[in-house]
C-alpha positions in Angstrom: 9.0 32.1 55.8 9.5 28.3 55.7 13.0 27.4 54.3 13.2 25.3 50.9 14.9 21.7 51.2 14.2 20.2 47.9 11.0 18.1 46.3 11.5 14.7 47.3 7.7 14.0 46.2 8.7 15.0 42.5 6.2 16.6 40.3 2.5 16.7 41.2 0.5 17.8 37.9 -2.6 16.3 39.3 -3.6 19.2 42.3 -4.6 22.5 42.2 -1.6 24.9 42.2 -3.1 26.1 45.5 -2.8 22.5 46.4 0.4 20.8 45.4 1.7 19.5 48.8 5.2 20.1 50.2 7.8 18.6 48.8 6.2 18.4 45.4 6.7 20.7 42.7 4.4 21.7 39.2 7.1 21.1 36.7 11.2 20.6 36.7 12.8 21.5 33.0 16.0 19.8 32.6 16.9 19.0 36.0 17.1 15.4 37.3 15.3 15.4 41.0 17.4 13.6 43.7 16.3 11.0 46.3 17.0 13.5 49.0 14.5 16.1 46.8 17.6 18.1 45.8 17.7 19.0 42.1 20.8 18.9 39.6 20.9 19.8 36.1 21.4 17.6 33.5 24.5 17.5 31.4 22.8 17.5 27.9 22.8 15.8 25.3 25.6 14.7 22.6 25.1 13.5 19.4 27.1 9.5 18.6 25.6 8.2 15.7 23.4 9.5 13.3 20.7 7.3 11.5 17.8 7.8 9.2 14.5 6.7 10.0 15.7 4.7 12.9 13.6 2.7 15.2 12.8 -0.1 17.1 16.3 0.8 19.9 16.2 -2.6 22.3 19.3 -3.9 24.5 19.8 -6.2 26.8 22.4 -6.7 29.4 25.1 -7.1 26.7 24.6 -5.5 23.7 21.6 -3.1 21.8 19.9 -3.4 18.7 18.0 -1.0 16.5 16.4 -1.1 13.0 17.6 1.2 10.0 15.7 1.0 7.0 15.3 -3.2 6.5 18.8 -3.6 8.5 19.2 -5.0 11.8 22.3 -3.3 13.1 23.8 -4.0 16.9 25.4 -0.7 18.3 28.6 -0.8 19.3 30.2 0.6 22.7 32.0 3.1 20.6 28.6 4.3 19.2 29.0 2.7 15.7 26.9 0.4 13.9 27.1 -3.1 12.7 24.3 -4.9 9.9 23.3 -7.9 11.2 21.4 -8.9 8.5 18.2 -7.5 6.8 14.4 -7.7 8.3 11.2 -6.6 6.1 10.2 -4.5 8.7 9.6 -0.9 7.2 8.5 1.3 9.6 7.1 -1.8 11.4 8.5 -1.3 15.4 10.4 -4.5 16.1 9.5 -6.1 19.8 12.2 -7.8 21.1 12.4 -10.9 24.0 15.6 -12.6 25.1 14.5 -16.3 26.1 18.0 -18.1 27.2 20.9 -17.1 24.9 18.9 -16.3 22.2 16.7 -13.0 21.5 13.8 -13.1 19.6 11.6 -10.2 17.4 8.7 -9.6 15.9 6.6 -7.6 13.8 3.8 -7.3 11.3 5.7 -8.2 8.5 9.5 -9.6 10.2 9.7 -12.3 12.3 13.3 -13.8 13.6 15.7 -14.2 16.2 19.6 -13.8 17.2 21.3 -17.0 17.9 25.0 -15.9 18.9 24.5 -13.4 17.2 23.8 -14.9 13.5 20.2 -13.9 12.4 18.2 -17.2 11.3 14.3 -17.5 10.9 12.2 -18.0 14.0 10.1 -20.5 13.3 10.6 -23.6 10.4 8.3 -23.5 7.3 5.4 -26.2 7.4 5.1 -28.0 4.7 1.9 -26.6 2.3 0.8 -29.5 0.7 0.2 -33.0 1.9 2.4 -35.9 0.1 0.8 -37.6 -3.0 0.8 -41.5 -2.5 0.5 -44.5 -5.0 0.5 -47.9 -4.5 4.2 -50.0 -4.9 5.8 -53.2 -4.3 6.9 -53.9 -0.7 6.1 -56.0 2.3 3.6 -53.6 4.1 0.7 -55.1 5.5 -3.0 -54.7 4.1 -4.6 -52.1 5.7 -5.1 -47.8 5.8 -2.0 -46.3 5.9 -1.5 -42.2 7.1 1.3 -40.3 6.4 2.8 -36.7 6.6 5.8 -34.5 6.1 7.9 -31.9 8.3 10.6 -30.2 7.4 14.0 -30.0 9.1 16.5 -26.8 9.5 20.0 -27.0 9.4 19.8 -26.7 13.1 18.0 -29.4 13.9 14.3 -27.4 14.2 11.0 -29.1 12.9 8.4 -27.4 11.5 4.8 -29.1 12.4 3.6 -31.5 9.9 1.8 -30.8 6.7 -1.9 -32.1 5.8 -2.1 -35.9 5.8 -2.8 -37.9 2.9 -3.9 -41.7 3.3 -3.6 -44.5 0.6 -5.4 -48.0 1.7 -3.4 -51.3 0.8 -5.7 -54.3 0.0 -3.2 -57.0 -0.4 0.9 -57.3 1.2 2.9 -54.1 -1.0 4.3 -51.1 -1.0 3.6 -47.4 -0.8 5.6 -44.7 -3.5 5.8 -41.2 -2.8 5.5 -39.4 -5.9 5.5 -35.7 -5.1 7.1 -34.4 -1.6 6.6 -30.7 -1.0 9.5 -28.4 -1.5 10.5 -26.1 1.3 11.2 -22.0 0.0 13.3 -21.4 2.8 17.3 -22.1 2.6 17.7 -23.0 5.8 15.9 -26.3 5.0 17.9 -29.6 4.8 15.9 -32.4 5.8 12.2 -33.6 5.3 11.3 -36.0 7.9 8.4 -38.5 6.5 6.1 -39.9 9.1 3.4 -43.2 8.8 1.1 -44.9 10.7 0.9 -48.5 11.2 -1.6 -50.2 9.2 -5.4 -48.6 10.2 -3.7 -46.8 12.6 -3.8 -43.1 14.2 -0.4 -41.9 15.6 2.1 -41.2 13.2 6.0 -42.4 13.3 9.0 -41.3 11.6 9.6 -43.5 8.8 12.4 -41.8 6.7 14.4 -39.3 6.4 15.6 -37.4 3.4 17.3 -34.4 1.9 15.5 -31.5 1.3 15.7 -31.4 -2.4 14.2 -35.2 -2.6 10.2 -35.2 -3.8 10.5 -39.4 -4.6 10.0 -42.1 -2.2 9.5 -45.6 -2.0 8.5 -46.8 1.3 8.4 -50.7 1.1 9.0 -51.9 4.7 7.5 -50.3 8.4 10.6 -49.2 10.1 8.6 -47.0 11.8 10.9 -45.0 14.8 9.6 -42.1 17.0 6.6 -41.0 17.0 5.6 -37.3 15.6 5.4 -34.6 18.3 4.7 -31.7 15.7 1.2 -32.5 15.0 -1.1 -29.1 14.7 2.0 -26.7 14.8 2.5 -23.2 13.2 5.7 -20.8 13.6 4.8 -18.2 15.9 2.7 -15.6 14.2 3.8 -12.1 13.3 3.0 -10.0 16.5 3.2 -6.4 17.8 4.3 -7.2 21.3 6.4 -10.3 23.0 7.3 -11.2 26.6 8.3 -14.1 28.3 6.8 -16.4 31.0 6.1 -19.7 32.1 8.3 -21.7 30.1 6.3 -20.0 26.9 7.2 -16.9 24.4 3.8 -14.9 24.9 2.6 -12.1 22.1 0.1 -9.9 20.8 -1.2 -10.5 17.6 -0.4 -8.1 14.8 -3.5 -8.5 12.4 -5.8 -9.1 15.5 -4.6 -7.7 18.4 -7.4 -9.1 20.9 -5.5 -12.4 20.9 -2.3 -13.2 23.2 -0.4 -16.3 21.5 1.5 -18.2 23.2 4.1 -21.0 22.4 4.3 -25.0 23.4 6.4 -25.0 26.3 10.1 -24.7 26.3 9.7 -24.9 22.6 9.7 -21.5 21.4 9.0 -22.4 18.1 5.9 -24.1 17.9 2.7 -22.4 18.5 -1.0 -24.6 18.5 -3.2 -22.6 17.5 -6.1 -24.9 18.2 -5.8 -23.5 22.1 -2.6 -21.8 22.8 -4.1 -18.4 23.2 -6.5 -15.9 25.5 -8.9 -13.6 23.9 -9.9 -10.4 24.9 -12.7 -8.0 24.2 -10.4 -5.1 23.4 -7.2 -4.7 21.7 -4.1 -5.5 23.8 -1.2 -3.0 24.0 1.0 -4.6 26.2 2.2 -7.9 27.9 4.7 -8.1 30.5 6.4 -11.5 32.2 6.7 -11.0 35.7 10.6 -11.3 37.2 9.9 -15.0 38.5 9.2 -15.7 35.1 5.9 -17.2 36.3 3.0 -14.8 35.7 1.8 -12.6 33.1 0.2 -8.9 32.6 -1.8 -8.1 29.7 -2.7 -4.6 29.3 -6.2 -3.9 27.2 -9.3 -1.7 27.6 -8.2 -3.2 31.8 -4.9 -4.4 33.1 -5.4 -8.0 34.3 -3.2 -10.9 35.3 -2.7 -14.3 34.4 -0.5 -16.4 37.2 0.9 -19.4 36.0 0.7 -18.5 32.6 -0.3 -20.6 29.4 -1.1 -23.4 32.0 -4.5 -22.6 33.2 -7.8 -21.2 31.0 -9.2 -17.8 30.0 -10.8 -17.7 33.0 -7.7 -17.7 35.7 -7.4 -14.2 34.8 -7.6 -11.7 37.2 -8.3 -7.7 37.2 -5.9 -5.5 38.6 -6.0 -2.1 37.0 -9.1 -0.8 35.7 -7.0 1.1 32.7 -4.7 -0.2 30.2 -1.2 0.6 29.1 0.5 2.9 26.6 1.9 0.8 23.8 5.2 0.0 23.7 6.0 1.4 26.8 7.4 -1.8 28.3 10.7 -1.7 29.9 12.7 -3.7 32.3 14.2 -2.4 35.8 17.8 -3.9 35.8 18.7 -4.6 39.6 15.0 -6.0 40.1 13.8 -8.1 36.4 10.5 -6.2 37.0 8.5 -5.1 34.5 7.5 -1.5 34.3 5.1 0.5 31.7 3.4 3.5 31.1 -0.3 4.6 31.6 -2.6 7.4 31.4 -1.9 7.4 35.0 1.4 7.5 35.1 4.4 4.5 35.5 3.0 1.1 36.9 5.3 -1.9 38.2 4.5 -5.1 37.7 5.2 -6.9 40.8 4.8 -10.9 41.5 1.1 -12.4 42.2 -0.5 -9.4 40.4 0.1 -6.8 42.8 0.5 -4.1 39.9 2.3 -0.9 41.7 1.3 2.8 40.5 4.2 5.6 41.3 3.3 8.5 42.2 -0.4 8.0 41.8 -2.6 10.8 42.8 0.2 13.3 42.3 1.9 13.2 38.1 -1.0 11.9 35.6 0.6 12.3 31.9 -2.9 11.8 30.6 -3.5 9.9 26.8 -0.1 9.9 24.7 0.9 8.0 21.4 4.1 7.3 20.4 5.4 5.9 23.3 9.1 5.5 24.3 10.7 4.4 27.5 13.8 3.1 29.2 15.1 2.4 33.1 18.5 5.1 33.5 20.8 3.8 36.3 22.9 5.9 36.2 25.3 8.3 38.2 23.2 7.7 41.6 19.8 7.8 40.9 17.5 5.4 39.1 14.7 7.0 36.4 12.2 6.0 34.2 12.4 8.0 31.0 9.0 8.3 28.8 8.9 10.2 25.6 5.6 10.5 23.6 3.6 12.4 21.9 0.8 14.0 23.6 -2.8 13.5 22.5 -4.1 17.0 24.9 -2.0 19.9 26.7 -0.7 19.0 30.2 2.5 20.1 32.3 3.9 16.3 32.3 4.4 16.6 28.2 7.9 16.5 26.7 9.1 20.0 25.4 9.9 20.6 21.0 12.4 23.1 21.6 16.2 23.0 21.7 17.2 20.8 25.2 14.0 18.6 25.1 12.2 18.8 28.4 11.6 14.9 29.6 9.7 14.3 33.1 11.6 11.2 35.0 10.3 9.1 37.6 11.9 7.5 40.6 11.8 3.6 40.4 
């Protein structure tokens, strides 16, 4: 009789059990399954803080986050909580990015982002209505004037403009502002008034006043830079972000079949005129490569986008013909890489599209809901942990009784 020497193939729930090569093995229950195929059994579990209703757990190489009710709280190495701030998330799952030194999340009703750790809004109001203009006493040429408003944050962000209004000057004058728009949020300080030169089209900063101020008199052109915030919205609520290219990418949350996708290098500003790919099925997942260069969007097909936000709808490419698990996005710490969950089991999203299935052909966890993951490195050995709910009976399901039985990949 052969001797046993471990399972360095893992589990295999996809052969027959007359089939299941050597080294594999149908299930493991609370044992973690070495490199070498040895098994050890796990230590347990222990509770450290207890919350209600919690969701939305997210860290990055520093520190980890969570939502309690409306609270943003960051977890603390000795397992307590601090509020950050509140976010009118509900039961809304928060998706979280970290562009730089700042992170940024998102759901269908919260939107915001951490800047040294201080919440503040993501993304500056725009202005809803367009400035009322009347006729004054000045020096302005005759002519068709244009003119617009953005507002300013305390730290230094412009929101895109509002609707422009026009007044036409028939002889030498001047132009009055009678009614600026007021800004709701307190984090407004400055409205930034922009004008074209007579007849003209382009737009240039011609004052700039406090935020509370709705009356202007404009009576010279001392017109500066021109407006760059033309046609720009805050980023919209979304299910899912990611990063790559120089641009905050993500899904949706009212229409998922559309992938936003920021101006570059300025996260706040979206066009929605053309900054965005649409699909013919709803998107569950987007993943930035590690170069930071090219994207994976998971729908009803996994495909890839290289150099993205830079080229059209049709520089995508196919790489998977099935999608992803929602939610299921995590990040391998030595590598960067992206890696998610399927029907198929864990994918890795390597550079240029070459999308890498583990153990394919052997562990299939079929449909699940619910999903959960997170890369372990811990101890020796490197897993990926996926808890779900399963939508049909298979061996590869997680256990409801007292030591919860989780199946862990190799990475």
């Amino acid at each position: 009789m052969p001797s046993l020497n471990g399972w360095p193939l893992g589990m295999d729930n996809v052969h027959g059990e007359n089939e299941i090569p050597d080294g594999a093995l149908r299930n493991a229950v609370n044992v973690d399954i070495l490199d070498s195929g040895k098994v050890r059994q796990r230590q347990g579990h222990v509770l450290k803080l207890a919350a209600t209703s919690a969701h939305s757990l997210w860290s990055d190489d520093d520190n980890a986050y969570f939502v309690e009710g409306n609270q943003l709280k960051r977890l603390n190495p000795n397992h307590t909580a601090t509020v950050i701030g509140t976010v009118n998330t509900g039961l809304n799952h928060l998706s979280f990015q970290k562009i730089n030194n700042e992170i940024y999340f998102s759901s269908k009703t919260a939107r915001g982002k951490l800047s040294n750790g201080v919440l503040k809004q993501w993304g500056v109001e725009v202005p809803t209505t367009p400035p009322a203009l009347t006729l004054y006493t000045g020096t302005l040429g005759k002519g068709t004037y244009f003119a617009a408003v953005t507002f300013v944050a305390d730290d230094g962000r412009e929101s895109g403009t509002s609707v422009h209004s026009s007044i036409t000057l028939d002889d030498v004058g001047g132009i009055a502002i009678i009614a600026l728009p007021v800004p709701t949020d307190s984090s407004i300080h400055k409205k930034r008034i922009y004008l074209s030169t007579p007849n003209g089209e382009l737009l240039y900063l011609a004052k700039e006043v406090d935020a509370a101020t709705q009356f202007v008199n404009i009576t010279t052109l001392e017109l500066r830079q021109e407006c760059r915030t033309h046609h720009l919205s805050p980023p919209p609520f979304s299910k899912a972000l990611t990063y790559a290219n120089g641009r905050a990418f993500m899904v949706d949350a009212i229409d998922p079949t559309i992938v936003w996708f920021t101006e570059p290098l300025s996260y706040e500003h979206v066009d929605k005129r053309k900054n965005y790919y649409r699909f013919d099925a709803p998107v569950t997942l987007i993943a930035g490569t590690s170069s930071g260069s090219g994207l994976y969007v998971c729908a009803e097909s996994t495909y890839f986008f290289a150099n993205a936000g830079t080229l059209g709808q049709d520089s995508k490419v196919l790489v998977l013909g099935f999608g992803a698990f929602a939610e299921s996005l995590s990040i391998i710490p030595t590598t960067k890489e992206p890696i998610w969950m399927t029907e198929r089991g864990a994918v890795i999203g390597k550079e240029q599209g070459a999308a890498q299935l583990l153990a394919a052909g052997r562990l299939e966890p079929g449909e699940m809901i619910n999903v959960a993951t997170m890369v372990r490195e811990h101890d020796s050995i490197k897993q990926f942990v996926v808890v779900g709910n399963k939508t049909d009976a298979t061996t590869a399901e997680a256990g409801s009784y007292a030591e919860a039985e989780i199946i862990r990949r190799s990475v």
